[in-house]
C-alpha positions in Angstrom: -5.9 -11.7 19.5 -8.9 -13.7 21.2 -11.7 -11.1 19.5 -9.7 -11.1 16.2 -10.0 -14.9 16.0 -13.6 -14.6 17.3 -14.4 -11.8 14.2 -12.5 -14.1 11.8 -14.5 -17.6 12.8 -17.8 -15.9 12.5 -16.8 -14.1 9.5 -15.8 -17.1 7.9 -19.2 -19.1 9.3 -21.4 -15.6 7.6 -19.2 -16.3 4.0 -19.8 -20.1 4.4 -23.6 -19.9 4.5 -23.6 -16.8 1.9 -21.8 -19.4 -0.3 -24.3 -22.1 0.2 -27.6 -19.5 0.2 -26.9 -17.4 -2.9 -27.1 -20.4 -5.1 -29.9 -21.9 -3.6 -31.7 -18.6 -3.7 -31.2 -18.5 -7.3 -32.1 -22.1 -8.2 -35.3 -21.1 -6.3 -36.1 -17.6 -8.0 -35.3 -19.7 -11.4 -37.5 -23.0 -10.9 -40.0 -21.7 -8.7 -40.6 -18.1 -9.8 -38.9 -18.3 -13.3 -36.9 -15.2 -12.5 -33.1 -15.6 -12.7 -31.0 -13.8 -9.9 -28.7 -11.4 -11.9 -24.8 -12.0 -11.0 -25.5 -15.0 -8.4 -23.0 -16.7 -10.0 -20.6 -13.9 -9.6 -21.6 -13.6 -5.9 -21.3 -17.0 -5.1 -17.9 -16.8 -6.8 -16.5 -14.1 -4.7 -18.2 -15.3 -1.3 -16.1 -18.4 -1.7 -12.8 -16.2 -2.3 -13.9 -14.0 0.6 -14.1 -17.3 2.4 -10.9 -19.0 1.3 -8.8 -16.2 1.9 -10.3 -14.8 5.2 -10.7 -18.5 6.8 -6.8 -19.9 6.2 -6.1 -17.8 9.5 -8.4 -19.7 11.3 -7.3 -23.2 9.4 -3.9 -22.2 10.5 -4.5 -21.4 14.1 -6.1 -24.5 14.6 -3.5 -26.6 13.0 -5.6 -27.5 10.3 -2.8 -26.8 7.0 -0.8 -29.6 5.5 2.3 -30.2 7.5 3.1 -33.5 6.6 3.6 -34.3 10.8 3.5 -38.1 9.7 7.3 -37.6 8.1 8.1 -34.9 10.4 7.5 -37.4 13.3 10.5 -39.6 11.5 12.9 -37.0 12.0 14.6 -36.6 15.4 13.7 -34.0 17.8 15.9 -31.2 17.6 16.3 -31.0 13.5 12.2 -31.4 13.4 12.2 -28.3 15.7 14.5 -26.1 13.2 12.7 -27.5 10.4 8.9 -26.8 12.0 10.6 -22.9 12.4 11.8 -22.9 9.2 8.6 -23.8 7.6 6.5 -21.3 9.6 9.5 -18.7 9.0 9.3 -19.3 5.7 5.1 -19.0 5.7 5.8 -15.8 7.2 7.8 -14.7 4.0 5.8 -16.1 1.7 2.6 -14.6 3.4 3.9 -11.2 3.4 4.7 -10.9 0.4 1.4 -12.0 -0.9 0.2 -8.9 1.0 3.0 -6.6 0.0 2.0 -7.7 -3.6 -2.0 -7.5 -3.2 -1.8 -4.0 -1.7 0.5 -2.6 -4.4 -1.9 -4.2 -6.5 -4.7 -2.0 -5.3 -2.7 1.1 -5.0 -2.4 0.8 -9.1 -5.8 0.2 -9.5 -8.1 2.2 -7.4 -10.3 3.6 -10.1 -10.5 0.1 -11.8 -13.9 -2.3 -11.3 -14.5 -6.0 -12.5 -15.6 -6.8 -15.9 -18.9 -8.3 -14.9 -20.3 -7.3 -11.6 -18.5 -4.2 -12.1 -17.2 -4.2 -8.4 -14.7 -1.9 -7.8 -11.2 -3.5 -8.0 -10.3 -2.9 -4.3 -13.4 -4.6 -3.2 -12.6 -7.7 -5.0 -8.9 -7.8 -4.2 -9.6 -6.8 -0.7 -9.5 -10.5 0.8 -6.1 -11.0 -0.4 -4.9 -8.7 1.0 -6.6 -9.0 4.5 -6.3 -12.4 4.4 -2.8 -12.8 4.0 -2.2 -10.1 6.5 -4.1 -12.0 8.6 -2.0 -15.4 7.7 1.4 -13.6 8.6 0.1 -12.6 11.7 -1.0 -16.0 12.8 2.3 -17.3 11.3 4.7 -15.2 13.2 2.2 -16.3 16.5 3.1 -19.9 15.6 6.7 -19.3 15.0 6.9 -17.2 18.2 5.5 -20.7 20.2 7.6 -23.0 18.4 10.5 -21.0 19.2 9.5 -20.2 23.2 8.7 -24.1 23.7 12.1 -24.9 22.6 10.9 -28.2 21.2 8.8 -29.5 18.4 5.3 -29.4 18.3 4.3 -33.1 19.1 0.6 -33.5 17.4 0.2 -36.2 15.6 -2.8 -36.4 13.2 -4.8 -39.8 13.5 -7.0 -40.8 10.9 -10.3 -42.4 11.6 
């Protein structure tokens, strides 16, 4: 699990900088060489799905997704326990079934490319599918602490 977080963090640092470098490469070819980059836009478009969809696994890992912990903490130990497995049960569902939906997706549309970069359709719906994969597996890992500790997960998030 250790190298698949590793691949995922420096995936997700790769996508970042590609998301900050294609349109900076194309405000330079424009003002500077007064040649516009063909389908930067585009690119930068999909490097920042690529990045939103790949990196929630690593957001969610580190405990970085809205939990609302400063209401949770109101509630008393052992119904904030069931509720912190329900949510993350329920994350699991709804996870999977983004990926169920995003593979069946591709399955119907194989020989189909985007309108403008004319990618093919897989390719571009490929993040959603890995991605939420990827969210269910980190899920269930949650889930699967939550329930072994036998208690609720204590962090509290400060703001400075």
């Amino acid at each position: 699990m250790k190298i698949l977080r590793t691949a995922v963090r420096w995936a997700s640092l790769a996508l970042l900088a590609a998301v900050v470098i294609t349109p900076l490469a194309q405000i330079t070819m424009r003002g500077v060489f007064n040649v516009p980059m063909a389908g930067a836009e585009e690119m930068t478009r999909y490097f920042l799905i690529c990045l939103t969809f790949l990196a929630a696994a690593y957001v969610t890992e580190q405990g970085g997704q809205i939990r609302m912990e400063e209401f949770q903490f109101l509630v008393p130990p052992r119904p904030r326990w069931l509720l912190q497995l329900l949510i993350e049960l329920c994350g699991v569902v709804v996870f999977g079934i983004l990926c169920v939906a995003s593979v069946v997706t591709i399955s119907r549309n194989l020989n189909n490319q985007t309108p403008i970069m004319e990618m093919p359709f897989w390719l571009f719906m490929a993040p959603l599918a890995l991605g939420s994969a990827l969210l269910v597996v980190e899920t269930l890992v949650m889930f699967a602490h939550t329930w072994r500790s036998r208690r609720p997960e204590e962090k509290q998030t400060v703001l400075t």
